[in-house]
N, C-alpha and C positions, 0 to 999 in steps of 0.2 A: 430470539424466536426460533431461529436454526436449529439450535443447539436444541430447545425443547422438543421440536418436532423430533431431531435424532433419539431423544432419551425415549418417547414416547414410544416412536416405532421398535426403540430398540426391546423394551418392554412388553409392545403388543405383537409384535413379527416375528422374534428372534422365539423360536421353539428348538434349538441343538439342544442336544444333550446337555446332563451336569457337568461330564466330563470337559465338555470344551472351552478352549480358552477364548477369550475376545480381544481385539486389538482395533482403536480409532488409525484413523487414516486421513492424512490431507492431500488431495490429489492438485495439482496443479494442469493447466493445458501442455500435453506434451506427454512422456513415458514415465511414469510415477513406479518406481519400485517398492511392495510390500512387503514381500518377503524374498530372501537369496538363500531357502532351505526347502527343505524335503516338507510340506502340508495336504493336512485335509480340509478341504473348503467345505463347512457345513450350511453358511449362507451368506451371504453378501449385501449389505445395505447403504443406499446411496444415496448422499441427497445433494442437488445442480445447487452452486451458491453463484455461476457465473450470469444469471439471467437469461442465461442462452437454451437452446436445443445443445442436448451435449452427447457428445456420441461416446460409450464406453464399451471398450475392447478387454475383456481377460484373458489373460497367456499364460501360460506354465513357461516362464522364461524369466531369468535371473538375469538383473538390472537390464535387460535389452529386450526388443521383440524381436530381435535377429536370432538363428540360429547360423554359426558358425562351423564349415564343416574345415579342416586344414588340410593343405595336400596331401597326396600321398600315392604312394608306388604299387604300382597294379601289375599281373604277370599274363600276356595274352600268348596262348599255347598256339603255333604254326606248325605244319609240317612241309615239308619239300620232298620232291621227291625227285630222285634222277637216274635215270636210264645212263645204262652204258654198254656199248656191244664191242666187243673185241674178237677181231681172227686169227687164230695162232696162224705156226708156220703149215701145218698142215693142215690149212682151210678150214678148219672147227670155228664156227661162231658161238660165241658164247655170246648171251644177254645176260646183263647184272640191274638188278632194279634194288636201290637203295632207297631207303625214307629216313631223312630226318626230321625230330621233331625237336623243336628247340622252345624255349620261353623267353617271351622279350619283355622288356620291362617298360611300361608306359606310368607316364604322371599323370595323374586325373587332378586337372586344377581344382581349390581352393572354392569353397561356392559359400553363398552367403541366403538363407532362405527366410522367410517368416517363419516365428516361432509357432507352437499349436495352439489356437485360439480355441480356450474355452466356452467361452460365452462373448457374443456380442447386442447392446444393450443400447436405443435412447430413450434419455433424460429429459422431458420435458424444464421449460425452462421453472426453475426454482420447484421444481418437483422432484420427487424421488422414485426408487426402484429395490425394489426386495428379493434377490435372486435366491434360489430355493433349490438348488439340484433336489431331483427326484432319490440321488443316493448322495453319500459326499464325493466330491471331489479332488482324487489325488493328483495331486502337483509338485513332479519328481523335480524340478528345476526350480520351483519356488512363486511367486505372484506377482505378475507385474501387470500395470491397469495403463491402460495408452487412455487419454480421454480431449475430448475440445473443449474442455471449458475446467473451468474449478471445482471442486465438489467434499465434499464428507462423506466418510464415512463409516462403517462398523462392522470389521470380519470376524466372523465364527469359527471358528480352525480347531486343529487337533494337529500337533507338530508328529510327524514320521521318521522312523529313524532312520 
């Protein structure tokens, strides 16, 4: 019966283009990766098979919804400056005013962030959801769906180069 409701919606909701391509999806509870490539998301269709309220998160993030930034060496500019008076032998004082500026090298630790959430979305239980961006959606890092519960379902895309 699942499976019919999918064909149907797929039939009466899915309006992309000719040009695009279509791909099924089995989402499990937990981070489900769809694609680890460059896509345009033209719509998205989902239907709950866990019986539950099911919460669906989209990311432009490739297998993970982390964003990984790795260390790296930063240069922070200082200056100093330093006075110095000296008296010869014939009582002349002289002032000498020096500036140095030097660059020091500092580590900016390692961070770990959420990726960019495209859409977030609930499921009512064994219900569905027909997401439709108003344009398509480019997704430079690829498609990945975080969801609570199990689900089906039917992306519309257009692969980027």
């Amino acid at each position: 019966m699942k499976k019919i409701l999918l064909a149907v919606s797929l039939l009466a909701g899915l309006t992309a283009s000719a040009q695009s391509t279509f791909t099924n999806l089995t989402a499990t509870a937990g981070v489900n990766s769809v694609f680890t490539t460059r896509v345009s998301i033209n719509q998205l269709n989902f239907v709950d098979t866990s019986g539950a309220n099911n919460l669906v998160i989209v990311y432009d993030g490739n297998n993970s919804t982390n964003v990984i930034t790795p260390a790296f060496t930063n240069y922070v500019f200082s200056t100093v400056t330093f006075t110095n008076t000296y008296t010869d032998s014939n009582g002349y004082t002289n002032n000498y005013i020096y500036t140095l500026g030097t660059n020091t090298p500092v580590t900016v630790a390692a961070s770990t962030n959420e990726a960019r959430r495209v859409w977030v979305g609930q499921v009512p239980p064994n219900g569905q959801f027909l997401w439709t961006p108003n344009r398509p959606i480019n997704l430079v890092n690829g498609l990945t769906l975080r969801t609570t519960g199990a689900g089906l379902g039917i992306v519309s895309f257009q692969p980027l180069p």
